[in-house]
C-alpha positions as a Python dict, from the first residue, in 0.01 Angstrom:
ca = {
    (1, 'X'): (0, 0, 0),
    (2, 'X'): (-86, -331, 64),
    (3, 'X'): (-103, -582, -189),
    (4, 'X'): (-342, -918, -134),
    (5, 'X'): (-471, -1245, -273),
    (6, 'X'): (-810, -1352, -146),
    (7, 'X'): (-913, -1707, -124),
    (8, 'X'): (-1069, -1867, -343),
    (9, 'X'): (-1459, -1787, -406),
    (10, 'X'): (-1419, -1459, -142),
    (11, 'X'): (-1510, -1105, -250),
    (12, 'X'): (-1350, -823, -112),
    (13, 'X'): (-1524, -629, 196),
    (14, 'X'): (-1420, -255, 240),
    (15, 'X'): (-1620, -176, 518),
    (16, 'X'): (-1523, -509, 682),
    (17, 'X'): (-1120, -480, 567),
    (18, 'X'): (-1159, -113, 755),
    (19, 'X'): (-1274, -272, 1082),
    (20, 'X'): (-1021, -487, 1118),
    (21, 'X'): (-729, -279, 1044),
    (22, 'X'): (-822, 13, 1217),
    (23, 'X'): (-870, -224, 1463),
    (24, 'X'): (-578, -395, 1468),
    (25, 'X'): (-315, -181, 1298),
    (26, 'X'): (-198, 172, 1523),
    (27, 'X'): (-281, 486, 1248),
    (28, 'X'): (78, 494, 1115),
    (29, 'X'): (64, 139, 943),
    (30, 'X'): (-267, 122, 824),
    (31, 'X'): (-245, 66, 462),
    (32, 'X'): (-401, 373, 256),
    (33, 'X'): (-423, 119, -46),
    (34, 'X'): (-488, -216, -79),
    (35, 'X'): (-418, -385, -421),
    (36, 'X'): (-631, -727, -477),
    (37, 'X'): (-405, -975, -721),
    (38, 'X'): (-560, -1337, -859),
    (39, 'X'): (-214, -1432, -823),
    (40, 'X'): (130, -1305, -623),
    (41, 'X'): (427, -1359, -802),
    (42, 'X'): (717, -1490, -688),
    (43, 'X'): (1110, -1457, -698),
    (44, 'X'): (1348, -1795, -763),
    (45, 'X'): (1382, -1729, -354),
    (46, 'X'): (1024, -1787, -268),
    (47, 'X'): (1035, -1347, -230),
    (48, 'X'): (744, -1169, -329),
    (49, 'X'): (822, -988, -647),
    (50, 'X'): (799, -620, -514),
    (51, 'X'): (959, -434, -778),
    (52, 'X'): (684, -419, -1057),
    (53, 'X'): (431, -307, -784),
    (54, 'X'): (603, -24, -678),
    (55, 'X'): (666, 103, -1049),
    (56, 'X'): (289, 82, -1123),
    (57, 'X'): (204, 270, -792),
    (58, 'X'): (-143, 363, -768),
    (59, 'X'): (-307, 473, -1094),
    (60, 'X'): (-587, 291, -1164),
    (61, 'X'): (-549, 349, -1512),
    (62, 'X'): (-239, 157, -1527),
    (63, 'X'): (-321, -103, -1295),
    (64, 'X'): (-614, -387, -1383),
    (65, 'X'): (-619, -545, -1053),
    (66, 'X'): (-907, -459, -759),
    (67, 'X'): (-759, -127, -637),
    (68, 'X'): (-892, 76, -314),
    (69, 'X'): (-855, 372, -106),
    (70, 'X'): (-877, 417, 254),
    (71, 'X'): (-1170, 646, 316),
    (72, 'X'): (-1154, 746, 669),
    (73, 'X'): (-1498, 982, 638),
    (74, 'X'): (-1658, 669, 539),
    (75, 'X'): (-1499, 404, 756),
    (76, 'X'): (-1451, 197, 461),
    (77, 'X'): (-1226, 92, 181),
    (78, 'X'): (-1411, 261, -139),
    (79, 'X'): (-1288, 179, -548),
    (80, 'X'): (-989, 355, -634),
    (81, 'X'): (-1087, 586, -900),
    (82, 'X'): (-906, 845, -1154),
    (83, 'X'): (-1118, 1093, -951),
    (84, 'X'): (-938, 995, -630),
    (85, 'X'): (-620, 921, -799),
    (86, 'X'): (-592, 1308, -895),
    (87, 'X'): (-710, 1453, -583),
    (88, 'X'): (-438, 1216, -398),
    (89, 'X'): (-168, 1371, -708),
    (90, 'X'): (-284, 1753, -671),
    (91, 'X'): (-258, 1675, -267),
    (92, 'X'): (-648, 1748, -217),
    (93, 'X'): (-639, 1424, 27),
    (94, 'X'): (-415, 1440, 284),
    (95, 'X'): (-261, 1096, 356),
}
């Protein structure tokens, strides 16, 4: 997972974010999620605080923030959804 803050006033693009990383990223560190956060906190150490992301994971019923799934049939990142979220649990999607 990959977690991001856009710039001001930008949207996300999942068929655009796709292109570029599968263009610049080799298969094995191509983010399967990418998390989009308003804001990135911060450790005392200037450190991105980590921790709290890894606890929430990936259930979009948990977490509020723009959440999205690497959908390599349709060349695109697509909404995470509960739908995906239990066929990536019950290992229907092979990541």
């Amino acid at each position: 997972m990959a977690c991001i803050r856009l710039q001001e006033n930008c949207e996300f693009n999942g068929e655009s974010t796709y292109r570029h990383v599968n263009t610049h990223l080799p298969n094995y560190a191509r983010p399967r999620f990418i998390r989009v956060k308003s804001d990135v906190e911060l450790t005392s150490t200037f450190k991105y605080r980590k921790v709290q992301l890894v606890a929430e994971g990936f259930n979009p019923a948990v977490i509020k923030d723009g959440l999205y799934f690497l959908d390599d049939k349709e060349k695109l990142y697509v909404q995470m959804t509960q739908h995906i979220y239990n066929a990536v649990k019950n290992h229907e999607f092979k990541l």
